[in-house]
PDB file of N, H, CA, C and O in Angstrom:
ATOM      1  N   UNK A   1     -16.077 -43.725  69.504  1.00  0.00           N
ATOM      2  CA  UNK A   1     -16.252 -43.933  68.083  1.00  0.00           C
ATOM      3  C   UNK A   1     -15.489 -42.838  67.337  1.00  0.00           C
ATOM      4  O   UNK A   1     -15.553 -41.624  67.529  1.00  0.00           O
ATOM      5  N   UNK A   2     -14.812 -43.459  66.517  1.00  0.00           N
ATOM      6  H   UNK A   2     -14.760 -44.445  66.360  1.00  0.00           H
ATOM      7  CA  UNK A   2     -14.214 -42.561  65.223  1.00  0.00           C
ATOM      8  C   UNK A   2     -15.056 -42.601  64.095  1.00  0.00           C
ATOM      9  O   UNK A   2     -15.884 -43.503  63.968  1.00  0.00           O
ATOM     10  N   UNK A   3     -14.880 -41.450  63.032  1.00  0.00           N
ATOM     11  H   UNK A   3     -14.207 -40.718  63.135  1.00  0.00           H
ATOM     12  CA  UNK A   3     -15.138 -41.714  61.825  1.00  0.00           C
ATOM     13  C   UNK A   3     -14.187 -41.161  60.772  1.00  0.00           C
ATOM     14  O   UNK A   3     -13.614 -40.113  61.070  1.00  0.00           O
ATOM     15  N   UNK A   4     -13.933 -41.712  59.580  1.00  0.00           N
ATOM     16  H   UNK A   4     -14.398 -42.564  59.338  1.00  0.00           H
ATOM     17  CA  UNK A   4     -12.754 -41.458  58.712  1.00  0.00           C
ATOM     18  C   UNK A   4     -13.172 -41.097  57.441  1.00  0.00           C
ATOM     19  O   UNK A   4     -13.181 -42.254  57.020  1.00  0.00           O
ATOM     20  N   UNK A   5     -13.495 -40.502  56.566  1.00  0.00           N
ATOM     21  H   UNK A   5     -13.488 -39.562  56.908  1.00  0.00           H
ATOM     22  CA  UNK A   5     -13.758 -40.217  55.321  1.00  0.00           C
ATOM     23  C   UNK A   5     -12.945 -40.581  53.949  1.00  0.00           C
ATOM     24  O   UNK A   5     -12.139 -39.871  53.349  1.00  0.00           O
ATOM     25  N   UNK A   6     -13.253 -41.478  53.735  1.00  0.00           N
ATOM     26  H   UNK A   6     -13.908 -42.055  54.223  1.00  0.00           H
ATOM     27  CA  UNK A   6     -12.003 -42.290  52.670  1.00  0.00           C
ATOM     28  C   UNK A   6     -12.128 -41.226  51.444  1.00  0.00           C
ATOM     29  O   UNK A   6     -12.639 -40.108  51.517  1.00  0.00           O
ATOM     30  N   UNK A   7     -11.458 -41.926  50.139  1.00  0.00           N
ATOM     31  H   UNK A   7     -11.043 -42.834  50.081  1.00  0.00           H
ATOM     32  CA  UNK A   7     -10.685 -40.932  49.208  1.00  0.00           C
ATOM     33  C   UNK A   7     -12.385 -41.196  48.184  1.00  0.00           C
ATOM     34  O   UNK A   7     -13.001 -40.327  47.567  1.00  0.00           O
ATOM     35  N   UNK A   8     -12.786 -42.855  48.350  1.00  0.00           N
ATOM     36  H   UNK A   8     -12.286 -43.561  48.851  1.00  0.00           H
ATOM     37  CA  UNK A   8     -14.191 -42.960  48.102  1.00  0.00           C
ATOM     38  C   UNK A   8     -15.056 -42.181  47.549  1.00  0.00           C
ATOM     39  O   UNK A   8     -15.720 -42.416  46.540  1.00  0.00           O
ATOM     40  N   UNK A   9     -15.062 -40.743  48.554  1.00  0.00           N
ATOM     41  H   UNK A   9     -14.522 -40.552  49.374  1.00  0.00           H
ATOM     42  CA  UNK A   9     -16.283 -39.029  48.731  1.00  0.00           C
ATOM     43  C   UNK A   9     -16.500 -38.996  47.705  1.00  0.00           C
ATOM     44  O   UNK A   9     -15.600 -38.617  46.955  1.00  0.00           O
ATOM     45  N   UNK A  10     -17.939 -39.413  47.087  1.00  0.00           N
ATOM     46  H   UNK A  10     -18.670 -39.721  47.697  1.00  0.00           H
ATOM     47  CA  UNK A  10     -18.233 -38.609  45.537  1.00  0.00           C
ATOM     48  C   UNK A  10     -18.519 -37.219  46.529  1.00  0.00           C
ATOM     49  O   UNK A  10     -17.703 -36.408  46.092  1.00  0.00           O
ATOM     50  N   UNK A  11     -19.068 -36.737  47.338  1.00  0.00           N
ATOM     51  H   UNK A  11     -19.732 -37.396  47.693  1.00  0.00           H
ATOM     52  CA  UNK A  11     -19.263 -35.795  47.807  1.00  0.00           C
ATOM     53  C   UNK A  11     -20.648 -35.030  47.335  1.00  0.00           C
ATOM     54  O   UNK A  11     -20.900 -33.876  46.986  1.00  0.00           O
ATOM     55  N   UNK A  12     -21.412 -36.222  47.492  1.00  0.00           N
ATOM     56  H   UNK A  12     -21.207 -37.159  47.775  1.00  0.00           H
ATOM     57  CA  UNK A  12     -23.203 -35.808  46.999  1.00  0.00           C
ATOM     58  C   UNK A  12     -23.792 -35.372  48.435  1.00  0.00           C
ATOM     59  O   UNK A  12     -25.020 -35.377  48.516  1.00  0.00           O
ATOM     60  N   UNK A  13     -23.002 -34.966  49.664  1.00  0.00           N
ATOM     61  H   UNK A  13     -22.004 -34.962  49.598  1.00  0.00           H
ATOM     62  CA  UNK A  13     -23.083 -34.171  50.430  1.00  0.00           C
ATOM     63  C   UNK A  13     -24.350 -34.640  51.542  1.00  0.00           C
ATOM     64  O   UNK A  13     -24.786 -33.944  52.460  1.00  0.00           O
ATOM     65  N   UNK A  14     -24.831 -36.167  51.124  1.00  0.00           N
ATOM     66  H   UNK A  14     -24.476 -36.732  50.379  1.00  0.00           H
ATOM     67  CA  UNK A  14     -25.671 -36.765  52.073  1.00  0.00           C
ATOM     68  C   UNK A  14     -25.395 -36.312  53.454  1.00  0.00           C
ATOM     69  O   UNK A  14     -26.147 -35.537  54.045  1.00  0.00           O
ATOM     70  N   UNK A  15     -24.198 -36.853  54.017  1.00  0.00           N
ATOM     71  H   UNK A  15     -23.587 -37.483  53.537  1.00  0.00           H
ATOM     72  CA  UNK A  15     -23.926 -36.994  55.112  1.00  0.00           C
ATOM     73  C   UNK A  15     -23.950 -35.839  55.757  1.00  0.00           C
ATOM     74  O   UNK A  15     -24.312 -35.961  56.927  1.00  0.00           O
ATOM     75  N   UNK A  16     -23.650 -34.567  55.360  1.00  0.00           N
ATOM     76  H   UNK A  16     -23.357 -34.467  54.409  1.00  0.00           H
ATOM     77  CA  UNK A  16     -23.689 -33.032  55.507  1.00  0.00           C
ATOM     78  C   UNK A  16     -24.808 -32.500  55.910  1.00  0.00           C
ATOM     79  O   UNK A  16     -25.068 -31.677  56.787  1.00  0.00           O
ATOM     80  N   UNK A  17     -25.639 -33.263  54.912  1.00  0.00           N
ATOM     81  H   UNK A  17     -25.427 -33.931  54.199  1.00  0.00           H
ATOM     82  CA  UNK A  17     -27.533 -32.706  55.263  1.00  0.00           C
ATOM     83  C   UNK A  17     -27.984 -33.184  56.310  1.00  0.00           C
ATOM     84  O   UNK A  17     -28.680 -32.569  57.118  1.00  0.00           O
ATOM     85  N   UNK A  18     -27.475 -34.818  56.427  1.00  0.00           N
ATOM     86  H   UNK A  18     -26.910 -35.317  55.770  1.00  0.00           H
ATOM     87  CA  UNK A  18     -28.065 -35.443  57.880  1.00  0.00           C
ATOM     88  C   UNK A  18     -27.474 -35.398  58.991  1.00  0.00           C
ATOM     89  O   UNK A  18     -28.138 -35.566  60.014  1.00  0.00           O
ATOM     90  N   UNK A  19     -26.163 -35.174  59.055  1.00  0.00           N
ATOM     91  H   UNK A  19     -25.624 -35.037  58.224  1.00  0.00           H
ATOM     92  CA  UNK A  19     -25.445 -34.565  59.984  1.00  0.00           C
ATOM     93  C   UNK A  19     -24.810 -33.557  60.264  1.00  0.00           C
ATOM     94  O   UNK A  19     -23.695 -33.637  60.779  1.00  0.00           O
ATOM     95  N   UNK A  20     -25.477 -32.236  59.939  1.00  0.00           N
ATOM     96  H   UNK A  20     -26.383 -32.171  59.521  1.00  0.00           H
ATOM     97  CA  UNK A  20     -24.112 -31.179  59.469  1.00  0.00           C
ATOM     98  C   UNK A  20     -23.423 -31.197  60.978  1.00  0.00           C
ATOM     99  O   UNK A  20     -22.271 -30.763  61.014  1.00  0.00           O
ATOM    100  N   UNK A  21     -23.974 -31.629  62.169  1.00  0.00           N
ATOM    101  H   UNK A  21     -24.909 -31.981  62.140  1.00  0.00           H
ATOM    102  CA  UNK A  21     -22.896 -31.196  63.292  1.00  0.00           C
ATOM    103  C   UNK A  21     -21.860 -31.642  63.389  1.00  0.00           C
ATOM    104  O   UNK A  21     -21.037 -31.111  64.136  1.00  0.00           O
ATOM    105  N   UNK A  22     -21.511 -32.960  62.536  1.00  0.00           N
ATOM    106  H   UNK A  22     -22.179 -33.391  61.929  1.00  0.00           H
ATOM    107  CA  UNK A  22     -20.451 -33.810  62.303  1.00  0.00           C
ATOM    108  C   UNK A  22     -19.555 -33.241  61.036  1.00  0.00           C
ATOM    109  O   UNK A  22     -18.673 -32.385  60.977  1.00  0.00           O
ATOM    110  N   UNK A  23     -20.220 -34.164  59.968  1.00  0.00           N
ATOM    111  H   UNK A  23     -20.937 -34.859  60.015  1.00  0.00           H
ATOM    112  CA  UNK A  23     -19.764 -33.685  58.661  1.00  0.00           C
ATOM    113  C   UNK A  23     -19.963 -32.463  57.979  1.00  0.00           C
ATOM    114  O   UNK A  23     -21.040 -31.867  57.953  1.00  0.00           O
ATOM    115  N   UNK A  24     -18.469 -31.931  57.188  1.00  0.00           N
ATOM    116  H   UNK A  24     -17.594 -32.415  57.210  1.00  0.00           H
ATOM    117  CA  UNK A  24     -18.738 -30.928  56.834  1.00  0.00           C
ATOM    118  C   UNK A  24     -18.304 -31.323  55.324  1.00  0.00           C
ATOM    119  O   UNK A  24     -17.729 -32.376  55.049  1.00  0.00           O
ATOM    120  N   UNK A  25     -18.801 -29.934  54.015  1.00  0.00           N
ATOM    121  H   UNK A  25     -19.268 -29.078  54.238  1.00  0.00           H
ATOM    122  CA  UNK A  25     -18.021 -30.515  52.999  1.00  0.00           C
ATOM    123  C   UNK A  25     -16.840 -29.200  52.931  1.00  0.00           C
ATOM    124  O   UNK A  25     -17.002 -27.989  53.086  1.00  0.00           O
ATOM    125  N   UNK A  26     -15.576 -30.027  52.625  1.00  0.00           N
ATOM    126  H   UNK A  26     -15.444 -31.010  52.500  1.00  0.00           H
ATOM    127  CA  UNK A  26     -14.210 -29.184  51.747  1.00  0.00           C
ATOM    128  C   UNK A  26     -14.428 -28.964  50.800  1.00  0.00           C
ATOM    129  O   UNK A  26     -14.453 -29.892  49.991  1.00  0.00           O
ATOM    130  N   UNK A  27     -14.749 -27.424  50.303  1.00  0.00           N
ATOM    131  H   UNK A  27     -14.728 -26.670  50.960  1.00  0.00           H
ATOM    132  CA  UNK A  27     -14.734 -27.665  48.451  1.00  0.00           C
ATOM    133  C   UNK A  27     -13.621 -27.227  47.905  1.00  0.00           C
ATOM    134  O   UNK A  27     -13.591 -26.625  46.831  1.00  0.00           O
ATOM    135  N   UNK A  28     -12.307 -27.583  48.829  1.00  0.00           N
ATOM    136  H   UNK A  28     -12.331 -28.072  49.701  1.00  0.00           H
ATOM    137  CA  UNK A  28     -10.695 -27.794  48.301  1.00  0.00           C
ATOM    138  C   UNK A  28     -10.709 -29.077  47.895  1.00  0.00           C
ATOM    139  O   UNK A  28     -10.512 -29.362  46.714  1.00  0.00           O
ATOM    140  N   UNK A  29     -10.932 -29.949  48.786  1.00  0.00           N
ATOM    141  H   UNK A  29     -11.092 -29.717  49.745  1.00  0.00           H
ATOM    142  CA  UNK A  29     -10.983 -31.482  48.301  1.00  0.00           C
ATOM    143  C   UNK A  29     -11.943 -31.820  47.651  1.00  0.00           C
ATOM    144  O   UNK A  29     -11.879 -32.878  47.026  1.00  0.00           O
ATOM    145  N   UNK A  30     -12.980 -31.114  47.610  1.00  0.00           N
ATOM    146  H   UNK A  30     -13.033 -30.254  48.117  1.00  0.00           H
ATOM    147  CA  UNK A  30     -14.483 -31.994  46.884  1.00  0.00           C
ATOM    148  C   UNK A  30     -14.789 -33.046  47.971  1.00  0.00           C
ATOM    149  O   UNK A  30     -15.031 -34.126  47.432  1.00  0.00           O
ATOM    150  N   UNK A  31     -14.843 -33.090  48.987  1.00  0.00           N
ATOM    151  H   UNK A  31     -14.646 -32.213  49.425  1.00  0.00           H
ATOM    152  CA  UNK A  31     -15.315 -34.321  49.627  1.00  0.00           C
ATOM    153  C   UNK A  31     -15.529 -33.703  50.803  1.00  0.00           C
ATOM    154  O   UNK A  31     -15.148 -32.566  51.083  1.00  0.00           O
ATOM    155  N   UNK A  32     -16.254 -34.583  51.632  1.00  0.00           N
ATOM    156  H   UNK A  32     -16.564 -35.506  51.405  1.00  0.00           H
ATOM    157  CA  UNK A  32     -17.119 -34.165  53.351  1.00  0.00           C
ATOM    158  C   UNK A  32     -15.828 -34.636  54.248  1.00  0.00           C
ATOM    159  O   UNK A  32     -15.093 -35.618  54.151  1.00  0.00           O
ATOM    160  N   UNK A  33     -15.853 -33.657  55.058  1.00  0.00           N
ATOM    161  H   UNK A  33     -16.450 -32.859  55.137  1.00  0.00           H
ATOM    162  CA  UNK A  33     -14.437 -33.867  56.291  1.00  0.00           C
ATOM    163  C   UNK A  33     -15.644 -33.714  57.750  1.00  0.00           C
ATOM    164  O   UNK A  33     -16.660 -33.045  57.935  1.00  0.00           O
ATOM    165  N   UNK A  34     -14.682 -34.970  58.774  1.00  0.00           N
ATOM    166  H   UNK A  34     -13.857 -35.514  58.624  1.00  0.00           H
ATOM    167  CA  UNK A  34     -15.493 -35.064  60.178  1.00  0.00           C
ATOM    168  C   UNK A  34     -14.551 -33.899  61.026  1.00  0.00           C
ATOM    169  O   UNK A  34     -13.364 -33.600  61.152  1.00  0.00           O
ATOM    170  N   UNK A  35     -15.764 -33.494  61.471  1.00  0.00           N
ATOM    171  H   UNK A  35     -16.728 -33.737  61.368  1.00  0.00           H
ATOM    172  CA  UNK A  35     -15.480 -32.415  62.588  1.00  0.00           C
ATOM    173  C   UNK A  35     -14.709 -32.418  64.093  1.00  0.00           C
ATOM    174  O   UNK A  35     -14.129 -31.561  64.761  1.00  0.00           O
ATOM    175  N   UNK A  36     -15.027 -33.878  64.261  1.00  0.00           N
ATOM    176  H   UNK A  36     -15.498 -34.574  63.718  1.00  0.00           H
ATOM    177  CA  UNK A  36     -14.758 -34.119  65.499  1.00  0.00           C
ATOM    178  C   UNK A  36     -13.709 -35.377  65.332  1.00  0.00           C
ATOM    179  O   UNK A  36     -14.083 -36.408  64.774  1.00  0.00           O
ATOM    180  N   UNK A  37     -12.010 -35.192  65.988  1.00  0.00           N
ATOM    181  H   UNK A  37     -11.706 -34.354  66.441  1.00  0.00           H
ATOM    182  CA  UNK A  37     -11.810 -36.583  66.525  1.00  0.00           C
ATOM    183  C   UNK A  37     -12.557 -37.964  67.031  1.00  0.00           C
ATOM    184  O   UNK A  37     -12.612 -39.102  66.565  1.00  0.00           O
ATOM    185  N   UNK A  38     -13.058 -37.384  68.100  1.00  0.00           N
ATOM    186  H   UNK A  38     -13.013 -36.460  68.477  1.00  0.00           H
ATOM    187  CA  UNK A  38     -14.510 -39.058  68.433  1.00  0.00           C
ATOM    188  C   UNK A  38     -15.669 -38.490  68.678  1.00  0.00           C
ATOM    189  O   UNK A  38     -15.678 -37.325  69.077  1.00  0.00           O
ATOM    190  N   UNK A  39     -16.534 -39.000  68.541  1.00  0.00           N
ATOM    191  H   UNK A  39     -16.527 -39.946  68.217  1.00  0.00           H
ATOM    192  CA  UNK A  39     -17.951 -38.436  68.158  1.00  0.00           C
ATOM    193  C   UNK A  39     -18.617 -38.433  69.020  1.00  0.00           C
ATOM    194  O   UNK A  39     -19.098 -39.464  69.491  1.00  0.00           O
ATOM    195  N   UNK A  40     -18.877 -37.010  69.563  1.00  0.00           N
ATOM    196  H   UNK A  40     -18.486 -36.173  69.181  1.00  0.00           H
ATOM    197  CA  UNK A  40     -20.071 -36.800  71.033  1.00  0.00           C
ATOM    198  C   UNK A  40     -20.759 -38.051  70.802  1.00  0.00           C
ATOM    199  O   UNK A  40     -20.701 -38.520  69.665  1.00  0.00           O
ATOM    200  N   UNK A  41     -21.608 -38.862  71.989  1.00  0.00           N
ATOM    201  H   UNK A  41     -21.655 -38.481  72.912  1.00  0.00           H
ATOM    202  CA  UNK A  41     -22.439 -39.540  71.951  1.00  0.00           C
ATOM    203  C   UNK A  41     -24.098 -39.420  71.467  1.00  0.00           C
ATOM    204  O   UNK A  41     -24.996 -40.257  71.369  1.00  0.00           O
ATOM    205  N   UNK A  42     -24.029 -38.103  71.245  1.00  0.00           N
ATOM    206  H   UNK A  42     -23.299 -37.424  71.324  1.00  0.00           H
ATOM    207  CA  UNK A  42     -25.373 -37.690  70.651  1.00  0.00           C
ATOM    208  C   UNK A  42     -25.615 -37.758  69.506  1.00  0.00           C
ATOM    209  O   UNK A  42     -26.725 -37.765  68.974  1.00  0.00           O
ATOM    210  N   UNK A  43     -23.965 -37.849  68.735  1.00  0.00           N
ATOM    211  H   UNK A  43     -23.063 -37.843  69.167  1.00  0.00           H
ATOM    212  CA  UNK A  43     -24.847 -38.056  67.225  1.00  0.00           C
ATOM    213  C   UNK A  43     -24.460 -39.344  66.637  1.00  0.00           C
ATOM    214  O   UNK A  43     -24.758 -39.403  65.445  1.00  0.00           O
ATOM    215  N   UNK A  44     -23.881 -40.405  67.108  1.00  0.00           N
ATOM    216  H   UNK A  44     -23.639 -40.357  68.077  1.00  0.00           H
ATOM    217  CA  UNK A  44     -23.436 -41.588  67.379  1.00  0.00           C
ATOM    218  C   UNK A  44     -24.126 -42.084  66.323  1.00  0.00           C
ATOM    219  O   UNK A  44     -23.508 -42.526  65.354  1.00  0.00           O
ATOM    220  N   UNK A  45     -25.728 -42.080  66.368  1.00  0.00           N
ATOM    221  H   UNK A  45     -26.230 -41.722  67.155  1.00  0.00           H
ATOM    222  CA  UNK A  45     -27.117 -42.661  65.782  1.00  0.00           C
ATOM    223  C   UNK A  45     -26.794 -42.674  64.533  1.00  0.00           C
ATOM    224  O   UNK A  45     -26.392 -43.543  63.758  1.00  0.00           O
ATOM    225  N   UNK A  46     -27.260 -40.538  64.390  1.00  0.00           N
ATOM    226  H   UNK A  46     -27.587 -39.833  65.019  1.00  0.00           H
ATOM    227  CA  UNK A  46     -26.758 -40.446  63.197  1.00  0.00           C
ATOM    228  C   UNK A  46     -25.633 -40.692  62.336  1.00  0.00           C
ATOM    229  O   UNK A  46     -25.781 -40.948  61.141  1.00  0.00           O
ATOM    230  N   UNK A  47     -24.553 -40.626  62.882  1.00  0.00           N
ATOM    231  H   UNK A  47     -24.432 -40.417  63.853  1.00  0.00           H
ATOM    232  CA  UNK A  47     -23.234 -41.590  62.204  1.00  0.00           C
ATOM    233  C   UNK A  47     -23.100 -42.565  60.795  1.00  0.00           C
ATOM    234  O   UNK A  47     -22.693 -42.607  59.634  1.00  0.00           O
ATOM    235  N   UNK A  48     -24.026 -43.564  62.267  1.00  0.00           N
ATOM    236  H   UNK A  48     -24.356 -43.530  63.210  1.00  0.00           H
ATOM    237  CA  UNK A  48     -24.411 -44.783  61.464  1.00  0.00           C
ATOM    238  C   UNK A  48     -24.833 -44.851  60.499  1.00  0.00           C
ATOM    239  O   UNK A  48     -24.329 -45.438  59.542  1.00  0.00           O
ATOM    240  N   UNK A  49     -26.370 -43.977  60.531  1.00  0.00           N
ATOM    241  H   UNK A  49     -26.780 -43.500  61.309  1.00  0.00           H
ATOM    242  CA  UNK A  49     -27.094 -44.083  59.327  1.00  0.00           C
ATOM    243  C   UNK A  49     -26.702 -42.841  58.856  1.00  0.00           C
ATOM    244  O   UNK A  49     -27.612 -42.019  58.974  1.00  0.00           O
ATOM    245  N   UNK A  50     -25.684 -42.395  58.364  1.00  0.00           N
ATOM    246  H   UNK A  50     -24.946 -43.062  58.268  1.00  0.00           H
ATOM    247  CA  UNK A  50     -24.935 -41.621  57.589  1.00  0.00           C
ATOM    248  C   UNK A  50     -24.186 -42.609  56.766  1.00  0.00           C
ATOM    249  O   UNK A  50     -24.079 -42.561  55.541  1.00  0.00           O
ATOM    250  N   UNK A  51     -23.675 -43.516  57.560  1.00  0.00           N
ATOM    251  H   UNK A  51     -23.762 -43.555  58.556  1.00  0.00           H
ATOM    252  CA  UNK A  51     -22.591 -44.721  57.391  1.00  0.00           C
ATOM    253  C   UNK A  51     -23.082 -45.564  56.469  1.00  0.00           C
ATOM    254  O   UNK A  51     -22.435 -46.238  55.666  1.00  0.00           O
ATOM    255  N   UNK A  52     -24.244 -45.505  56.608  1.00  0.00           N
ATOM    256  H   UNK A  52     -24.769 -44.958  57.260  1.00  0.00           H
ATOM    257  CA  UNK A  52     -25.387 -47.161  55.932  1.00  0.00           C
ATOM    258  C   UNK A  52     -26.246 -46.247  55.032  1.00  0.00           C
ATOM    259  O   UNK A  52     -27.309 -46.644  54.556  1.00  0.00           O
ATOM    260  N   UNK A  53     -25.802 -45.132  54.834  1.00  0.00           N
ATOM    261  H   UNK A  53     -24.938 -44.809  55.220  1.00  0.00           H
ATOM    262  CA  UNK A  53     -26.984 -44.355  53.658  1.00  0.00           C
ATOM    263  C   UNK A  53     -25.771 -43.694  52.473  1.00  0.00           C
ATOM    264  O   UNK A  53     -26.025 -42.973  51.508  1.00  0.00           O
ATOM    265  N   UNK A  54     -24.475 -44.184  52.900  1.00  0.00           N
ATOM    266  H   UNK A  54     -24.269 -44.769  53.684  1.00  0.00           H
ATOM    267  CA  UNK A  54     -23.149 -43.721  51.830  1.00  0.00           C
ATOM    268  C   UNK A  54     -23.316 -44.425  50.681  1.00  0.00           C
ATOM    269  O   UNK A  54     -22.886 -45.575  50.596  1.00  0.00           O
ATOM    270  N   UNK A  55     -24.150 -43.635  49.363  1.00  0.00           N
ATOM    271  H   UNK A  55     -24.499 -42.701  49.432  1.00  0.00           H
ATOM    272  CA  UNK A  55     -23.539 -44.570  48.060  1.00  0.00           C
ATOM    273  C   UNK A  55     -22.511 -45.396  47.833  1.00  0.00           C
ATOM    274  O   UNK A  55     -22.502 -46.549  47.402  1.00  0.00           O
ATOM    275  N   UNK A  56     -21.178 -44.295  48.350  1.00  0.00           N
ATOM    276  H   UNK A  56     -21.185 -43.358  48.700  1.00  0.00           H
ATOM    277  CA  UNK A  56     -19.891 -44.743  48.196  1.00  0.00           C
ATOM    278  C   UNK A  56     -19.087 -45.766  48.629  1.00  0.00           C
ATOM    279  O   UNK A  56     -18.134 -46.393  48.166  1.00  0.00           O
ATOM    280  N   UNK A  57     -19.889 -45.764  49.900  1.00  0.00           N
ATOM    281  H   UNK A  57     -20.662 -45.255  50.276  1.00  0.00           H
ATOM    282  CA  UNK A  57     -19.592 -46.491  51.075  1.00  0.00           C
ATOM    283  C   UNK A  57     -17.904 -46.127  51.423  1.00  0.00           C
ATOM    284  O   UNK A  57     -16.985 -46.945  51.426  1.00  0.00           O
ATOM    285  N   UNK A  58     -17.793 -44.299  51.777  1.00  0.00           N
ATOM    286  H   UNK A  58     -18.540 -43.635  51.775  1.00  0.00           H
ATOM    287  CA  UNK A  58     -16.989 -43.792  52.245  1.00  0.00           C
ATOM    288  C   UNK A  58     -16.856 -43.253  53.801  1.00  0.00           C
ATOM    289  O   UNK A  58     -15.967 -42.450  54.082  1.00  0.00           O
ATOM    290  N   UNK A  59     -17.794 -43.741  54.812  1.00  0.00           N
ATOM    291  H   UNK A  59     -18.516 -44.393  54.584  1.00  0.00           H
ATOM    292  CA  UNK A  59     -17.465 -43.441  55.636  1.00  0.00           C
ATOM    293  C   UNK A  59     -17.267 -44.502  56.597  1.00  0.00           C
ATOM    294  O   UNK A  59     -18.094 -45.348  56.937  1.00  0.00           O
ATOM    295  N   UNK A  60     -16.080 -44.361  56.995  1.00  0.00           N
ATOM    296  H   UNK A  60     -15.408 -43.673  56.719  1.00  0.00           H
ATOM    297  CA  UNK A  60     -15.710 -45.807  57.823  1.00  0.00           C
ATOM    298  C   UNK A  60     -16.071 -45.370  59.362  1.00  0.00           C
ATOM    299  O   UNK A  60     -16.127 -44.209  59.768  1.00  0.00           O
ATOM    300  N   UNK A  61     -16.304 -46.560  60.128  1.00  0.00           N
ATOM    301  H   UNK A  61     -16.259 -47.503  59.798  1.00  0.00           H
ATOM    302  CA  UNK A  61     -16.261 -46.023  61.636  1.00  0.00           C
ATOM    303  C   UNK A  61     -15.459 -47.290  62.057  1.00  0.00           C
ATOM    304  O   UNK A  61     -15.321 -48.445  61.657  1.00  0.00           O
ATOM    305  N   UNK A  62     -14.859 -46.261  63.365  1.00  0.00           N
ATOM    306  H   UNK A  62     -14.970 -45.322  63.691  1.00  0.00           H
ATOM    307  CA  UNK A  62     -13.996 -47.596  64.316  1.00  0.00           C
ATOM    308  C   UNK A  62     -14.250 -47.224  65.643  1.00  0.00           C
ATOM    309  O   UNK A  62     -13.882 -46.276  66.337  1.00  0.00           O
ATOM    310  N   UNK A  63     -14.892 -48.095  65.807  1.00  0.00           N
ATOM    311  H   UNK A  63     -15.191 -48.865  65.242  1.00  0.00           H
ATOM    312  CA  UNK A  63     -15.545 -48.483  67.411  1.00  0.00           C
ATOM    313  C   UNK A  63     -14.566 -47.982  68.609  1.00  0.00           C
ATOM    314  O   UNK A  63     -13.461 -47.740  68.121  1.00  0.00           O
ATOM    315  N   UNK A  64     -14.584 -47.815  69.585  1.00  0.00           N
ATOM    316  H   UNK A  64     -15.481 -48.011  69.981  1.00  0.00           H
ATOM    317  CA  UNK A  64     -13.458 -47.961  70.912  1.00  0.00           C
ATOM    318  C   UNK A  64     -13.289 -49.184  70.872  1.00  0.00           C
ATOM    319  O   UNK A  64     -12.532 -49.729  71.676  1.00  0.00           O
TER     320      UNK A  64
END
């Protein structure tokens, strides 16, 4: 699994709180950047419902 952070980011920093091992926020860009090329399998879960809890609906994922 990938995840991509589109231009979308209001950057209300959800994803940060529920995942900080993943997402981080840039406050060059104003928006949350992923940490990892593909995503340990441990936080996979959280991802998702990072994914499905985006106002913006800025975080994309692409499967293997």
């Amino acid at each position: 699994m990938k995840v991509v952070i589109t231009k979308q980011c209001m950057g209300d920093r959800n994803c940060n709180n529920l995942c900080p091992e993943v997402f981080e926020y840039d406050e060059d860009q104003l928006m949350s950047i992923v940490k990892f090329d593909k995503i340990p399998n441990e936080y996979k879960a959280l991802v998702r419902q990072a994914a499905a809890e985006c106002g913006a609906d800025a975080i994309e994922i692409i499967e293997d």
